[in-house]
N, C-alpha and C positions, 0 to 999 in steps of 0.2 A: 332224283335226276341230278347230276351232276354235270353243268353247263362245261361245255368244249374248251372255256375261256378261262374257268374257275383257276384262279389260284390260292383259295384255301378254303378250308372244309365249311364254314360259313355261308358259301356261297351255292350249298346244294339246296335243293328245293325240294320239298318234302307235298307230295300227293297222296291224298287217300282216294282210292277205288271205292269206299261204302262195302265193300264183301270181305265178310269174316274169310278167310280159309287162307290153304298153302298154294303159293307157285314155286315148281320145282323144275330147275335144268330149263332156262326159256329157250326155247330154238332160232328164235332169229328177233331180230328188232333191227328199225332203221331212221332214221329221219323225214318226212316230209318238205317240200318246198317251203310249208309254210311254218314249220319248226313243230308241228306234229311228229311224237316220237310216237312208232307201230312196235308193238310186240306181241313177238305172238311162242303161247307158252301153254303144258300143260297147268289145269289149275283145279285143284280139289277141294273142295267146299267144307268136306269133313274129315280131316285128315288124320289117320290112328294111329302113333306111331308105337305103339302099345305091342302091337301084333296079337292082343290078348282077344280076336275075335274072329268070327268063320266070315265075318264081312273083309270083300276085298275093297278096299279105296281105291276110290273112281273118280279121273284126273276125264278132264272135258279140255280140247283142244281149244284155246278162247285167244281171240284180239283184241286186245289192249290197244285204245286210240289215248293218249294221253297232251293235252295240251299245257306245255309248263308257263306260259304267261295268263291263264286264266284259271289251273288245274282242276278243270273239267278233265273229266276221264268219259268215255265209251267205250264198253265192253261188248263182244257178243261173240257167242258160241259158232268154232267153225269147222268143228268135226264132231259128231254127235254120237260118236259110237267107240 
């Protein structure tokens, strides 16, 4: 995350989610009141970019709740198909 205010790259803030995989193309994200940033994104767990397999990668619509002054993250699935 990279604060509104930041004037040099030092001053971004690095969060781990705990989930190995890809996010690709996020579709929207925004701010909360309370400096909660919302994203919401497809996200793939096992991502092959190989192509070397009959399996297709399966991307889960998921919200990303992200808090950058305690970088707590909540995640949870919100299209399941």
């Amino acid at each position: 995350v990279i604060p509104k205010d930041a004037s040099s790259k030092e001053e971004t803030i690095w969060i781990d989610t705990g989930d190995p995989g890809a996010i690709v193309h996020p579709l929207n994200s925004w701010e909360e009141e309370d400096g909660t940033i919302v994203i919401w994104t497809p996200f793939c767990e096992d991502l092959d970019l190989t192509m070397n397999t009959e399996e297709i990668n399966t991307f889960l619509m998921t919200e990303y709740r992200l808090d950058p002054n305690t970088g707590k993250v909540i995640d949870k699935q919100i299209i399941d198909h």
